[in-house]
MARDRENVO-755163 format. One record per residue (C-alpha): residue number from 1; residue in one letter; x negated, y, z. Coordinates in Angstrom, 2 decimals. Last residue first. Example, Ala and Ser with C-alpha at 12.3 -4.5 7.8 and 13.67 -1.06 7.14 Angstrom:
2
{timi 2 's' {-13.67 -1.06 7.14}}
{timi 1 'a' {-12.30 -4.50 7.80}}
***
This chain:
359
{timi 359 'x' {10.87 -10.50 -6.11}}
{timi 358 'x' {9.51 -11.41 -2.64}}
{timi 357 'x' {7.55 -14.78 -3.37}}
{timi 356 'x' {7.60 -18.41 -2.43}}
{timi 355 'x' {4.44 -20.64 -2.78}}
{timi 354 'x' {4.87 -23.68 -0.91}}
{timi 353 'x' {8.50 -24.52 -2.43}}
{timi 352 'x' {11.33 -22.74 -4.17}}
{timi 351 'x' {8.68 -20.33 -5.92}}
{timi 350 'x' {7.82 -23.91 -7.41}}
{timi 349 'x' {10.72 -23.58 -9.66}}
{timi 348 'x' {10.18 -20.31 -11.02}}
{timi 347 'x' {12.87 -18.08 -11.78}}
{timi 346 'x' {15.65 -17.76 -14.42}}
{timi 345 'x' {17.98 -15.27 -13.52}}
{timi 344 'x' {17.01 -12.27 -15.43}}
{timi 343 'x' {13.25 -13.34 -13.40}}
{timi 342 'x' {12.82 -9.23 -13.11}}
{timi 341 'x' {15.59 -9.45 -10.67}}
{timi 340 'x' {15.32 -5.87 -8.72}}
{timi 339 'x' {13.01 -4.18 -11.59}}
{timi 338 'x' {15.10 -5.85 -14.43}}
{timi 337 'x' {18.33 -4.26 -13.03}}
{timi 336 'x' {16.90 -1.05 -11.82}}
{timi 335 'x' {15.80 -1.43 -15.46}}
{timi 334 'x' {19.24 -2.27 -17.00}}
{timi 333 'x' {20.61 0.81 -15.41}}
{timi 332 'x' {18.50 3.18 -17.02}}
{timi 331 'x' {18.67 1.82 -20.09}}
{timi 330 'x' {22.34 2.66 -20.35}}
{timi 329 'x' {22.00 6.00 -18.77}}
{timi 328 'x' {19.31 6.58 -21.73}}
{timi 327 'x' {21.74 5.45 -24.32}}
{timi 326 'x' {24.75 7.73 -22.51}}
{timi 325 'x' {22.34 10.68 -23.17}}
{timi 324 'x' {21.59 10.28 -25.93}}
{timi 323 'x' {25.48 11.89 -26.74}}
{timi 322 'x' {23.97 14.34 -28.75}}
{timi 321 'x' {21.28 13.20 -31.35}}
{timi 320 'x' {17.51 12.73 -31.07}}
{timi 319 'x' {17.35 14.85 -27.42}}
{timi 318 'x' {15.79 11.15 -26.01}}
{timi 317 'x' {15.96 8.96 -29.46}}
{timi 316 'x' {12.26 7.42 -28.74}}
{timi 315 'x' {12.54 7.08 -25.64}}
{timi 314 'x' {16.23 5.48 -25.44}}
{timi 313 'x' {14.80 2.90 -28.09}}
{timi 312 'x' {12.08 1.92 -25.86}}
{timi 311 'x' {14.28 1.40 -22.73}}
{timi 310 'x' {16.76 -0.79 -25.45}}
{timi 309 'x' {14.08 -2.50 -26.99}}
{timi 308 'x' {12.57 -3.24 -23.30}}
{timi 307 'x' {16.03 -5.22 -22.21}}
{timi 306 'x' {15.79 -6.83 -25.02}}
{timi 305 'x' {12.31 -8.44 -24.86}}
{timi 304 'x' {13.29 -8.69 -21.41}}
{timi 303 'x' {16.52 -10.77 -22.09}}
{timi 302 'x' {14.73 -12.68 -24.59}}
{timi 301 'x' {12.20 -13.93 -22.56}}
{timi 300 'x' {14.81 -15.12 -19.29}}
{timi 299 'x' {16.54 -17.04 -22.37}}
{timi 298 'x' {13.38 -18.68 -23.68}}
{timi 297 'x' {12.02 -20.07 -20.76}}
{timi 296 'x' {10.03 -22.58 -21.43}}
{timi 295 'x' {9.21 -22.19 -25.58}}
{timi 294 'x' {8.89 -18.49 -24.36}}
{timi 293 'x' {6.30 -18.72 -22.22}}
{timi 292 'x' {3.56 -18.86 -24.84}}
{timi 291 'x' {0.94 -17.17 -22.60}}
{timi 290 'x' {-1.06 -15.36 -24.84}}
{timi 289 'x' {2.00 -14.17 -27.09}}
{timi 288 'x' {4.43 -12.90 -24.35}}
{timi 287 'x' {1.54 -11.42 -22.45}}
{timi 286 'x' {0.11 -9.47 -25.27}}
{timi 285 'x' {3.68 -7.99 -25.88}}
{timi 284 'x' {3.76 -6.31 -21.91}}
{timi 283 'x' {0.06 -5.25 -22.86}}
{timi 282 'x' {1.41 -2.85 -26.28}}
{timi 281 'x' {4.54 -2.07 -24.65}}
{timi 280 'x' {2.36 -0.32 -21.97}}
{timi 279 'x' {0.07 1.27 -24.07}}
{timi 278 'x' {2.79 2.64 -26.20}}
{timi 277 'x' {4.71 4.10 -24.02}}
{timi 276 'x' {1.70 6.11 -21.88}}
{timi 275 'x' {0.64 6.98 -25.26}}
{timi 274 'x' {3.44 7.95 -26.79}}
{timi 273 'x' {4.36 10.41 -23.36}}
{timi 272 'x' {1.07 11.97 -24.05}}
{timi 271 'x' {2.61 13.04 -27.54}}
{timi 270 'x' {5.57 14.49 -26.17}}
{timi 269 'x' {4.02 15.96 -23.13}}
{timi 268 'x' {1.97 18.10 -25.83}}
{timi 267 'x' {5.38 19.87 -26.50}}
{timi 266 'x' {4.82 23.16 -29.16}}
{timi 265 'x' {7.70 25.02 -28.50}}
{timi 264 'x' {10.95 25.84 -30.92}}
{timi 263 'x' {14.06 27.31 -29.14}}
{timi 262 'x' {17.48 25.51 -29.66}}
{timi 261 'x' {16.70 21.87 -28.66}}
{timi 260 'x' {20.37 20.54 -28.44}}
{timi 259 'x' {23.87 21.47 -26.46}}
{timi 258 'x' {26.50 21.06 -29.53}}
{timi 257 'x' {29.45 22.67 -29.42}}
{timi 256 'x' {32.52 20.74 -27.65}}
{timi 255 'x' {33.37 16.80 -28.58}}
{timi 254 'x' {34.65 16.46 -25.56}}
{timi 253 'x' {33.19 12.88 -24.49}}
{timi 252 'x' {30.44 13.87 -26.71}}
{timi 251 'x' {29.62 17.04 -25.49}}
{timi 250 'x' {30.46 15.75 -22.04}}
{timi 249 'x' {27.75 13.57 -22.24}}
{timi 248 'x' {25.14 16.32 -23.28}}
{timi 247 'x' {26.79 18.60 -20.82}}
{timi 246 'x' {25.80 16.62 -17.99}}
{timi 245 'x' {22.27 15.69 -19.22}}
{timi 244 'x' {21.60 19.87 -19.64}}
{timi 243 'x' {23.41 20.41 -15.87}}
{timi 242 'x' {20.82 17.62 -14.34}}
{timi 241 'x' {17.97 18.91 -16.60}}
{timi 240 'x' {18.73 22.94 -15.11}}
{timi 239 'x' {20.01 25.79 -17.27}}
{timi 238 'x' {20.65 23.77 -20.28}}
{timi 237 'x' {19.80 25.20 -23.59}}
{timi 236 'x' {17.10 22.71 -24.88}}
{timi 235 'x' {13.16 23.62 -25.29}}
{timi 234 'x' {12.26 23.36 -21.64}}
{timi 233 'x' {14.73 20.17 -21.24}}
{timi 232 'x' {13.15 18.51 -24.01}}
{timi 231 'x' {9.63 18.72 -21.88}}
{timi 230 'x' {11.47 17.12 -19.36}}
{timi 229 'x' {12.97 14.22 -21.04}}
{timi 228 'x' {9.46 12.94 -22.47}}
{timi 227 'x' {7.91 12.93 -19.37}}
{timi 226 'x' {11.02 11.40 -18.01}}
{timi 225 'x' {10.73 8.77 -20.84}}
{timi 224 'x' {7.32 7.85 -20.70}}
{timi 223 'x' {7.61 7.21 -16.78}}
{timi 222 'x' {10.25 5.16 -17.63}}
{timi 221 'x' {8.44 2.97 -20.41}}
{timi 220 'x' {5.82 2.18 -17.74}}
{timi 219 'x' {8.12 1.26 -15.22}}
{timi 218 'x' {9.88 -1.26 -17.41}}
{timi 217 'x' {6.24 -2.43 -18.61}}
{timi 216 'x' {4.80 -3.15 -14.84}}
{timi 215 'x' {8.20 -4.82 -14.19}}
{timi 214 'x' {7.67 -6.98 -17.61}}
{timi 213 'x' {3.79 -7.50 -16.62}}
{timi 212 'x' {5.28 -8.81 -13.51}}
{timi 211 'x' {7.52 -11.25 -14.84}}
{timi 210 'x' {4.98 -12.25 -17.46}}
{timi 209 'x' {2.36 -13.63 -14.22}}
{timi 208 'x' {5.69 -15.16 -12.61}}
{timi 207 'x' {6.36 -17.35 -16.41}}
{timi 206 'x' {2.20 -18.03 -17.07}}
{timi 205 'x' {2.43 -19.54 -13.22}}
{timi 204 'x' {5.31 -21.58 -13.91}}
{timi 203 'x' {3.96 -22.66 -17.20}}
{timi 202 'x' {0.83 -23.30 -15.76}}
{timi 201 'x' {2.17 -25.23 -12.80}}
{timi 200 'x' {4.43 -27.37 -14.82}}
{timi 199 'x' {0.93 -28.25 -17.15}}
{timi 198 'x' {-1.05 -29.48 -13.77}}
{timi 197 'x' {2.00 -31.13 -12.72}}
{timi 196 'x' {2.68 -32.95 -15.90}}
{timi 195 'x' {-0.82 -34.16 -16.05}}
{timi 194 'x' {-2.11 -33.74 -19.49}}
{timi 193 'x' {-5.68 -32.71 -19.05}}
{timi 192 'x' {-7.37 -31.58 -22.27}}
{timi 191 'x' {-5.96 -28.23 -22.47}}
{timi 190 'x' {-8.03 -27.24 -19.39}}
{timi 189 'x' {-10.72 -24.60 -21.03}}
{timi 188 'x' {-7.64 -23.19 -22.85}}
{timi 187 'x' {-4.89 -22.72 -20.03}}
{timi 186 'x' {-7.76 -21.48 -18.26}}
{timi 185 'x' {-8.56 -18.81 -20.51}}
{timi 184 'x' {-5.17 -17.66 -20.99}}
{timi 183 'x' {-5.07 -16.94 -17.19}}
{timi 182 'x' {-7.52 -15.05 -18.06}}
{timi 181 'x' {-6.49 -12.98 -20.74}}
{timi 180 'x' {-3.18 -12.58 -19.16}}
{timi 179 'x' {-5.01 -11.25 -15.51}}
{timi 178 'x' {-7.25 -9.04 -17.46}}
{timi 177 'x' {-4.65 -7.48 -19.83}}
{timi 176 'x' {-2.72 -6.87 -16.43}}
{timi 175 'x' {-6.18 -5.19 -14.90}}
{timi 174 'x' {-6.41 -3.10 -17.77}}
{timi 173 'x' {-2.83 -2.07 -17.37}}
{timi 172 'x' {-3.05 -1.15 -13.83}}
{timi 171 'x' {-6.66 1.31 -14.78}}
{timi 170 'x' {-4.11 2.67 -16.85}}
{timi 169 'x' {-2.12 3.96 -14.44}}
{timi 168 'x' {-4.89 4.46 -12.09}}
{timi 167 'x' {-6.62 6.83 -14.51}}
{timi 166 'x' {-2.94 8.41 -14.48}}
{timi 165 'x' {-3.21 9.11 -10.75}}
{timi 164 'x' {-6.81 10.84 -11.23}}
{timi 163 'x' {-5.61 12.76 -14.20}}
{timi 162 'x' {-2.03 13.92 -12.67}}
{timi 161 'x' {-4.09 15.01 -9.20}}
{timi 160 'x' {-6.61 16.82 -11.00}}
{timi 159 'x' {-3.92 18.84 -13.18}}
{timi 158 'x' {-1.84 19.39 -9.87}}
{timi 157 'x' {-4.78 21.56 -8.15}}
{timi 156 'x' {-5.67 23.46 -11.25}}
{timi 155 'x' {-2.17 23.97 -11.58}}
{timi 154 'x' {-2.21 25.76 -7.85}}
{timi 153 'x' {-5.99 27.52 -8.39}}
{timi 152 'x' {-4.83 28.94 -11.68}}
{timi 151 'x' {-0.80 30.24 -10.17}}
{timi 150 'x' {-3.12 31.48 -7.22}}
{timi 149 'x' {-5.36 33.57 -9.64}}
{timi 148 'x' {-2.29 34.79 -12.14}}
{timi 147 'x' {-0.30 36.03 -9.27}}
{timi 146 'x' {2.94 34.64 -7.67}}
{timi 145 'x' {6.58 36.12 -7.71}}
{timi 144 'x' {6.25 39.20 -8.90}}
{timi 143 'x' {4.57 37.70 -11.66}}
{timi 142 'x' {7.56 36.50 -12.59}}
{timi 141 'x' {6.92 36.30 -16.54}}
{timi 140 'x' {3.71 35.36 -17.18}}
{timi 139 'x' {2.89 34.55 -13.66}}
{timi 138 'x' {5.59 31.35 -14.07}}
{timi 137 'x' {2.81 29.43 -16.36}}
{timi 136 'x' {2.67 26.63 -14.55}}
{timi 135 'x' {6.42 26.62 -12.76}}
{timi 134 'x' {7.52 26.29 -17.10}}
{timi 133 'x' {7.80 28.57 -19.59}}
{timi 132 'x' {7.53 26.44 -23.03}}
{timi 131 'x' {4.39 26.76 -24.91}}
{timi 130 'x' {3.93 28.52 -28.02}}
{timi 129 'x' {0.77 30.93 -26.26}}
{timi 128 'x' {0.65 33.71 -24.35}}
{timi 127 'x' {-0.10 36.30 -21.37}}
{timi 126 'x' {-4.18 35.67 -21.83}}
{timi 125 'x' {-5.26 35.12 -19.30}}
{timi 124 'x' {-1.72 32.53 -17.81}}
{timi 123 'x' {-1.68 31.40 -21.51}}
{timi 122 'x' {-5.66 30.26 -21.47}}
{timi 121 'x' {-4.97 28.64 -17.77}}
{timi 120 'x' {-1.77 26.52 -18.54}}
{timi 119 'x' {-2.04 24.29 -21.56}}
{timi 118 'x' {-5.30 24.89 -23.38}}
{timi 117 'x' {-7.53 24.97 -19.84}}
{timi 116 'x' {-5.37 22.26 -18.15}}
{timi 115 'x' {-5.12 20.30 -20.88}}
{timi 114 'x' {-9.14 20.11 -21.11}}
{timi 113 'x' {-9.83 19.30 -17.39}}
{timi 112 'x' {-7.28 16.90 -16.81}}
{timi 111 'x' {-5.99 14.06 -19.26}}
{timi 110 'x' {-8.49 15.33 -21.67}}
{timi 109 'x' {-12.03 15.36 -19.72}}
{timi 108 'x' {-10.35 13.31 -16.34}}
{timi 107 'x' {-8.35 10.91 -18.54}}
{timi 106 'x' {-10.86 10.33 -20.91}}
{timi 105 'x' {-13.72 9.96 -18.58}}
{timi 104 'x' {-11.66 7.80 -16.57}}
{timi 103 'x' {-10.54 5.40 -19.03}}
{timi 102 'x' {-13.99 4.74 -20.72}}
{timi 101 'x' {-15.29 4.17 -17.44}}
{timi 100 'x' {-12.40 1.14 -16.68}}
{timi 99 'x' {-13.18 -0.10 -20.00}}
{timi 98 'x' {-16.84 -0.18 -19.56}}
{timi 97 'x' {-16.31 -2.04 -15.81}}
{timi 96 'x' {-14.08 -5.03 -18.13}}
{timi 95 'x' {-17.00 -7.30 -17.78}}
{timi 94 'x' {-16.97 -6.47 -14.15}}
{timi 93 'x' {-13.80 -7.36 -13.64}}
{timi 92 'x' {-14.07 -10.88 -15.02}}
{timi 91 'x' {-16.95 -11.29 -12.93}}
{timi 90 'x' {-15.51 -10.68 -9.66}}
{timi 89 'x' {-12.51 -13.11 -10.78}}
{timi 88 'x' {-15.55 -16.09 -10.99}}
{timi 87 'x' {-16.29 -17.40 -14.10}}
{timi 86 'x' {-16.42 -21.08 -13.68}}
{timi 85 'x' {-20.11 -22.32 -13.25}}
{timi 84 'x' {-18.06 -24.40 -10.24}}
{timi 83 'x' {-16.90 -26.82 -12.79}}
{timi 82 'x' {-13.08 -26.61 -13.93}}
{timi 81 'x' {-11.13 -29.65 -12.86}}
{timi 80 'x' {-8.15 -27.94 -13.68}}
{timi 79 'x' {-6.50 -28.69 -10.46}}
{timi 78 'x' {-9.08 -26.05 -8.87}}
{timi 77 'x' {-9.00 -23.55 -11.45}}
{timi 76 'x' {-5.61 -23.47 -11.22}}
{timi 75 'x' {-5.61 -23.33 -7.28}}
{timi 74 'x' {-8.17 -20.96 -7.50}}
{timi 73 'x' {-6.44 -18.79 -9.50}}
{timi 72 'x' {-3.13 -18.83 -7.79}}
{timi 71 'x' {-3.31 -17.62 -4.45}}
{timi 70 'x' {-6.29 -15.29 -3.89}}
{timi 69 'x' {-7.22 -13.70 -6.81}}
{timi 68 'x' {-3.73 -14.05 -8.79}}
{timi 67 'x' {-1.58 -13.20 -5.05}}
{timi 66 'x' {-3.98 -10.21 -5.10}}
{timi 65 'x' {-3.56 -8.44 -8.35}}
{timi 64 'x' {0.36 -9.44 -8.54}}
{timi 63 'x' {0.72 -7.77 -5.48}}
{timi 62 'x' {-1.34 -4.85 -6.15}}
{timi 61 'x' {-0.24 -4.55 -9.86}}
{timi 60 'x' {3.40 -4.22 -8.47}}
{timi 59 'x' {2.63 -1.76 -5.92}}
{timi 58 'x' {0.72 0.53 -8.52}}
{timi 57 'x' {3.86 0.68 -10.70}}
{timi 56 'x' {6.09 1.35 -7.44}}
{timi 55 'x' {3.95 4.47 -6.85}}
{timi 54 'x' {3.97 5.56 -10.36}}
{timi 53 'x' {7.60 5.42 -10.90}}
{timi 52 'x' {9.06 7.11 -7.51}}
{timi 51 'x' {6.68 9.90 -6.25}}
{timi 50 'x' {4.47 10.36 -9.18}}
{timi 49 'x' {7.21 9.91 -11.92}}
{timi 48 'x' {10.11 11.03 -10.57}}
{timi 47 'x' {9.23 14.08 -9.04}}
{timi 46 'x' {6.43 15.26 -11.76}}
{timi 45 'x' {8.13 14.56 -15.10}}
{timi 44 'x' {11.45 15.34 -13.16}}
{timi 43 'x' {10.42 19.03 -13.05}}
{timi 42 'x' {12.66 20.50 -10.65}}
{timi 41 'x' {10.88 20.58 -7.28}}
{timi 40 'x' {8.13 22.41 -9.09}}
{timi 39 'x' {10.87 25.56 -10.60}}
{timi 38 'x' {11.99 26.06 -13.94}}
{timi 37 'x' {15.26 26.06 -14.04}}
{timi 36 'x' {16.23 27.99 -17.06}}
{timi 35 'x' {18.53 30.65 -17.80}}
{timi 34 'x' {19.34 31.25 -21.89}}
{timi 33 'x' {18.77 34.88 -23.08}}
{timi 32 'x' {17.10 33.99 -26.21}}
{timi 31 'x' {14.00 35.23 -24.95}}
{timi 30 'x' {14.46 32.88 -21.60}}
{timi 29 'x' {15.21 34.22 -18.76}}
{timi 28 'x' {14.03 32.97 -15.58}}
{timi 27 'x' {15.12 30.44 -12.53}}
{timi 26 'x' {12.49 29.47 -9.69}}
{timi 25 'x' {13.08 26.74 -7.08}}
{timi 24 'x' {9.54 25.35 -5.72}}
{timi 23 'x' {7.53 28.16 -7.25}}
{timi 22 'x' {7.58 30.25 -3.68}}
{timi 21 'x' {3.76 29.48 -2.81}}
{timi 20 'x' {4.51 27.80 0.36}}
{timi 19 'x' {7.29 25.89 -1.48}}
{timi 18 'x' {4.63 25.00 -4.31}}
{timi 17 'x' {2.42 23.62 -1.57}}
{timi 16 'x' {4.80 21.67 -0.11}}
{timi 15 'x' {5.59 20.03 -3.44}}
{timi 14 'x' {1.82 19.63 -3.63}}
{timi 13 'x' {1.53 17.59 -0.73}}
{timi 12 'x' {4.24 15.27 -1.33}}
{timi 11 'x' {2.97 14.73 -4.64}}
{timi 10 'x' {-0.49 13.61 -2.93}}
{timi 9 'x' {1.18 11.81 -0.27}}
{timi 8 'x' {3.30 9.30 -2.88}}
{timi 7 'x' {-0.18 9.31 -5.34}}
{timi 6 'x' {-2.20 8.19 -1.64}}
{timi 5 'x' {1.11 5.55 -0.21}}
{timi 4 'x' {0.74 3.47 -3.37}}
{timi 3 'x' {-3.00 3.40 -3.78}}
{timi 2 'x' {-3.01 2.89 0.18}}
{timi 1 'x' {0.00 0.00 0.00}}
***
C-alpha cells in the first residue's frame, strides 16, 4: 500500500495547496462569453485519476507483483522440474532495468519538465498561447486572484508530481509485460511434461495472471478517458464537466441545441491520453496471445475483450457526437463491473482450495 497511499497523499496535498492558494473553485469568462469552471478541485483529469484510478492501478500490480514472486512462480517452477540455473525473478527485472530508465527519462524530460515549460509557464510570461484557460494558467486572466510567480511555483509543483506518478504507471505495465512474458517462458521450457496437474495449474495460473492484466487495462483505459474528457470540457460550452455531461444527455433525451466543442484550442491531453490508451490495450492484448487462455475459458475472454471495446470505443468517441455521453456511462458501469468481478464469472478452480484470493 506505500506506492498506493504516496500518489493518494500527494494529490491530497496539492488540493490543499490549491485551497490555500484560492484556485480550488475558480469560474471565468471565456471570450465567447461562456462561464467555465476552472478551478483544481474541478479538473477530473487530476481528481479522478491520481486519487481514484492511479492508486487502485498501482494496488493491483502490487498484489499481482507479489503473489507471482512469492506464491506462484516458484511453485511453477518447482513442479516444472526446472533446474536451479532457472532465471531467478531478480533477474528478469533487471534485464528489463533499460526499460524502466527509458521510461523515466521520458516521462520526467516530456511528461514533466518540457510540458510544463510549453504548456503553462511560457503562456503565464508571456500572457498567451492557443491553450484552453484552465487553474494553470488562471494569472492570465484573474490575476487578482494569484500572481504569475506562485501560479509557476504551484504547476511546477503538480507537473513533478504527474511525471513521477505516471513513470509508475508505466513502470506497472512493464512489470505486467514481465510477468506474461515469463510466465510464458515457463509454459515453454516445461511443455514436455504432461501431467494434468502441472498443465491445470498453468492454465489456472495463465487465467488469474490475465484477470489482472484486464483490471490493470480497465483502469488504464479510464484514466485515458477522463484525461481525455477534461480537456473537451475546456473547449465545450458547459459551465462545469458535471453540468456539460448533464446537458449532453439531455440534449439527446430532448433533442434541444446542440452542447459541443465551440471554441478551438490546441489539446496536448488528447494526444497523451493515446498513449496512456494505447499502451495499456497494447499489454492487456499481449496477455491474451502469450498465454492462450482463451481455448479454457473462452466465455470469461470474450466478455473482457468486449467489455474493453466498449471502454475503448467510449474514448475514442468522447465529445464525437452528442449523446456520448450515454456510451461513456455505459462503459462506465461495465468497469466497476469488471473491476469488482474481473473473473465475469468464471474463476479459477484452485482459488477454491490452498491458494484463495480477494478478487
Amino acid at each position: 500500500m506505500n506506492l498506493p497511499a504516496s500518489v493518494f497523499a500527494g494529490i491530497s496535498g496539492l488540493g490543499f495547496l490549491s485551497f490555500i492558494l484560492g484556485i480550488h473553485n475558480v469560474k471565468y469568462a471565456r471570450p465567447d462569453g461562456i462561464i467555465k469552471q476552472v478551478g483544481f478541485l474541478w479538473a477530473a483529469n487530476w481528481i479522478f485519476v491520481f486519487m481514484v484510478f492511479l492508486p487502485l492501478f498501482l494496488a493491483f500490480v502490487a498484489e499481482l507483483v507479489i503473489s507471482w514472486k512469492y506464491e506462484e512462480r516458484p511453485r511453477l517452477v518447482r513442479s516444472g522440474d526446472l533446474d536451479e540455473s532457472w532465471p531467478s525473478w531478480e533477474h528478469v527485472i533487471d534485464a528489463s532495468s533499460y526499460s524502466f530508465w527509458a521510461v523515466f527519462l521520458i516521462c520526467l524530460l516530456f511528461a514533466g519538465i518540457v510540458q510544463w515549460i510549453g504548456v503553462c509557464l511560457v503562456p503565464l510570461i508571456k500572457g498567451g498561447g492557443n491553450y484552453a484557460i484552465d487553474w494553470g494558467k488562471l494569472a492570465i486572466v484573474r490575476s487578482e486572484i494569484i500572481s504569475v510567480p506562485m501560479e509557476a511555483v504551484f504547476t511546477g509543483l503538480a507537473y513533478l508530481y504527474m511525471c513521477l506518478c505516471f513513470y509508475l504507471f508505466f513502470a506497472g505495465l512493464i512489470l505486467l509485460y514481465a510477468i506474461v512474458d515469463d510466465l510464458w517462458k515457463i509454459g515453454q521450457a516445461s511443455k514436455n511434461r504432461q501431467e494434468m496437474d502441472f498443465q491445470r495449474d498453468l492454465n489456472d495460473v495463465g487465467f488469474w495472471v490475465i484477470r489482472s492484466v484486464f483490471r490493470c487495462t480497465v483502469l488504464g483505459v479510464l484514466i485515458a478517458t477522463v484525461m481525455k474528457l477534461q480537456s473537451s470540457y475546456l473547449a465545450s460550452n458547459g459551465m462545469n464537466i458535471v453540468t456539460w455531461l448533464v446537458s449532453d444527455l439531455s440534449s439527446v433525451l430532448y433533442q434541444h441545441a446542440d452542447v459541443g466543442s465551440r471554441f478551438s484550442y490546441r489539446l496536448p491531453t488528447h494526444y497523451s491520453s493515446l498513449l496512456v490508451a494505447i499502451s495499456t490495450c497494447v499489454v492487456f492484448l499481449y496477455g491474451t496471445i502469450r498465454l492462450d487462455v482463451g481455448s479454457r475459458f473462452q466465455v470469461s475472454l470474450w466478455r473482457m475483450s468486449a467489455i474493453m471495446t466498449l471502454l475503448v470505443a467510449s474514448y475514442v468517441l468522447t465529445d464525437a457526437f452528442p449523446g456520448f455521453s450515454i456510451l461513456l456511462g455505459v462503459g462506465v458501469l461495465l468497469a466497476i463491473y469488471g473491476l469488482i468481478d474481473p473473473g465475469l464469472g468464471r474463476g479459477r478452480a484452485s482459488e477454491l482450495g490452498n491458494h484463495q484470493r480477494v478478487s
